[in-house]
N, C-alpha and C positions, 0 to 999 in steps of 0.2 A: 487439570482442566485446560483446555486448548479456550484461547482468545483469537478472537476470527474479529478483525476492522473491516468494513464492507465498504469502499468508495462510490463512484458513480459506476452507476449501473448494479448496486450489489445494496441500495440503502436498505434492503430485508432478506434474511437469508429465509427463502421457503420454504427450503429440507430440514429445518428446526424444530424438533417438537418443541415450543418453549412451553416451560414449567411456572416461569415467573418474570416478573420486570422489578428491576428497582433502577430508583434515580439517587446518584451517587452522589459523595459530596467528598471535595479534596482541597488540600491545604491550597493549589492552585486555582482554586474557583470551581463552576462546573465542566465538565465532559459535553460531548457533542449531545447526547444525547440520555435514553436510559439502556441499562443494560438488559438483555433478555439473557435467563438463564433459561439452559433445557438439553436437549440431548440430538444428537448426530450419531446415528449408526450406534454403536456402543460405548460411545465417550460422548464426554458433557463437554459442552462447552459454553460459553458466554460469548456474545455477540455484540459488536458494537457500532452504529452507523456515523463514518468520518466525520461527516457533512449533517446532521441531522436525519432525521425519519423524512422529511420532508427534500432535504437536500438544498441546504437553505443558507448553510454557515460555507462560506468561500474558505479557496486552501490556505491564504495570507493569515485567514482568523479562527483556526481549527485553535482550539484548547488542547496543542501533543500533549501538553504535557500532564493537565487533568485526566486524560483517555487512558493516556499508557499508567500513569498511579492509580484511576482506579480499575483499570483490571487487573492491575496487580493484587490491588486491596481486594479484587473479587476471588479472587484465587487464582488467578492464571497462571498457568508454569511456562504457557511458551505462548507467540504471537502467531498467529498468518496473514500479514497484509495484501488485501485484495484492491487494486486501484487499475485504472487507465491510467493509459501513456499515447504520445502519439512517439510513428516507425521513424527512426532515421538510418538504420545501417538496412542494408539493399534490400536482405531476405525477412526483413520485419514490417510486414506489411499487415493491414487493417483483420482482425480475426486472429493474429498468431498468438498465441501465449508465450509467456517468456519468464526464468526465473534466473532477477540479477545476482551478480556477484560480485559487483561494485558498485560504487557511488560515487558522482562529483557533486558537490553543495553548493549552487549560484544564489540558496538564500538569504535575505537579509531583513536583520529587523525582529523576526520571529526569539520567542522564550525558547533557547533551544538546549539547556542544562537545568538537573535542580540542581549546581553545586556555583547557585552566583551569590550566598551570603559570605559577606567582607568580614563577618566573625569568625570564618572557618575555614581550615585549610583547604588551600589548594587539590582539588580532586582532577585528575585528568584521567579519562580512561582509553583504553588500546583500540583503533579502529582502523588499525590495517587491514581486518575480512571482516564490512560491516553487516555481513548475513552469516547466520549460523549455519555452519557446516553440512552439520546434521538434518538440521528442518528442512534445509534446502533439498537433501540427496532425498526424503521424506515425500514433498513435492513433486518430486519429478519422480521419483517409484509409482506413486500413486496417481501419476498423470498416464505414465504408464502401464499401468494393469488396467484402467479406465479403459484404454485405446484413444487414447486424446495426443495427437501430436504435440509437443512443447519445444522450449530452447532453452538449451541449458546453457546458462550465462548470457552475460552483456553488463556492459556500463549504463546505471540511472543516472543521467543530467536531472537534478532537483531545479526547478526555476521556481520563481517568486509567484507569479501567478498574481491577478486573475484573470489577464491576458493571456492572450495564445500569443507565442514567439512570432520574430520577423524571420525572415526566408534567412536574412544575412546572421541572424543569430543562432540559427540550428547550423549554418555552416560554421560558424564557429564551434559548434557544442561538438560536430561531428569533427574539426578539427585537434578538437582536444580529446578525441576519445569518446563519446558518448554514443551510444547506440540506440536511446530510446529518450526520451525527456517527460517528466512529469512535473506535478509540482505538490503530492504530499511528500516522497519520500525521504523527507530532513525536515525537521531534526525529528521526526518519530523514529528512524532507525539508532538515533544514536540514544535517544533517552532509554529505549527498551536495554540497550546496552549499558546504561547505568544503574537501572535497576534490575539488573542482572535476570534480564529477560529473554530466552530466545527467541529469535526474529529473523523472519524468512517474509519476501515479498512473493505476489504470483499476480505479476503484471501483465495486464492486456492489450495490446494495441487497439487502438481505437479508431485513429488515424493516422493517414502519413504524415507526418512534421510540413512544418511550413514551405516550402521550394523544394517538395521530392513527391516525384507520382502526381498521382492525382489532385494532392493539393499545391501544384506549382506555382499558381498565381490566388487560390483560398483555400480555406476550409470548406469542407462542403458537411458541416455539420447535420444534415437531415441524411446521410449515411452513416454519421454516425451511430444514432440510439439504433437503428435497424444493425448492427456490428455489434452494439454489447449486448444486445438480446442473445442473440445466439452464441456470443461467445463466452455472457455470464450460468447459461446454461451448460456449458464443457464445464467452468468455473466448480459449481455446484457438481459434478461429480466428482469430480477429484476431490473436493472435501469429504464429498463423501467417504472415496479410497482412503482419505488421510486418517480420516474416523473409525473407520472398521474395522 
């Protein structure tokens, strides 16, 4: 069974026949939300909204780690993260789709292990390629048969949120590499990797980062939702390709 997290712009997936809801319950407390089960083209999947049905719970106070254990405990065998970003590298601009193949982590504060009980050994696990291989090339095949433009690869800058960056700090983020900056993609990419989950992101630009383009001097957040409309829509077929 495919586990689909829907961020902003994606709190319900429409092409879902769901079959069921349940609300979960995990050693970490609750999940953002309830789970739908139901089915996508010819595979099942479970569904899950980051942020709440409402879009309610900020990225600082998402429960990763409830989400990613119960869709494990749902069944899931592999993830698809669907989130915004705003563009910082030249050709990522508002509408593109993008699927990373790295990650820098500026979060802090966040539950971002389950292996922090001082009873039990030390667990550390490998995240020198913290996207799975496979889902990724999966993604971008399926964006492809779609006829949906995409980029394959980029650096996610993870920021703390639930602020939007200063001009002087995406120049930093792009000085160390980053190409796009959000602020769910840590630690949910690294817990899915501990619970030996695969995980693949299919990140949308939304806008351009703080001091590039159009938002040079702001955000012009009322282009925004008019951006993930139609780009949650491209979104929704390629799950679909992904399902078929």
């Amino acid at each position: 069974m495919l586990g689909i997290i829907g961020g902003s712009g994606l709190t319900q997936l429409s092409n879902l026949n769901i079959e069921r809801r349940e609300v979960m319950r995990t050693p970490y407390g609750e999940p953002s939300g309830v789970l739908l089960f139901g089915s996508l083209c010819s595979t099942r999947v479970v569904f899950l909204a980051r942020h709440g049905y409402g879009h309610t719970i900020p990225p600082h106070r998402v429960n990763y780690r409830a989400n990613l254990w119960a869709l494990k405990q749902a069944g899931a065998k592999e993830i698809v993260s669907v989130a915004s970003v705003g563009g910082i590298r030249q050709d990522l601009g508002p509408g593109t789709l993008v699927v990373p193949d790295q990650i820098i982590d500026y979060t802090w504060g966040r539950r971002n292990t389950f292996f922090d009980a001082t009873d039990q050994p030390v667990v550390q696990v490998d995240f020198t390629d913290p996207y799975d291989a496979a889902l990724r090339a999966r993604i971008l095949a399926s964006a492809w048969a779609a006829g949906e433009a995409i980029e394959d690869g980029g650096v996610y800058a993870a920021t703390q949120g639930p602020r939007l960056e200063t001009a002087a700090e995406i120049e930093r983020l792009a000085r160390d590499g980053a190409d796009m900056v959000g602020m769910t993609g840590m630690p949910e990419a690294v817990l899915a990797r501990e619970l030996g989950l695969p995980y693949a992101a299919l990140s949308v630009v939304s806008n351009w980062a703080a001091g590039r383009a159009d938002s040079s001097h702001a955000i012009r957040f009322a282009d925004i939702e008019e951006t993930l409309v139609g780009a949650m829509a491209r979104v929704r077929r390629i799950l679909e390709h992904i399902c078929a």
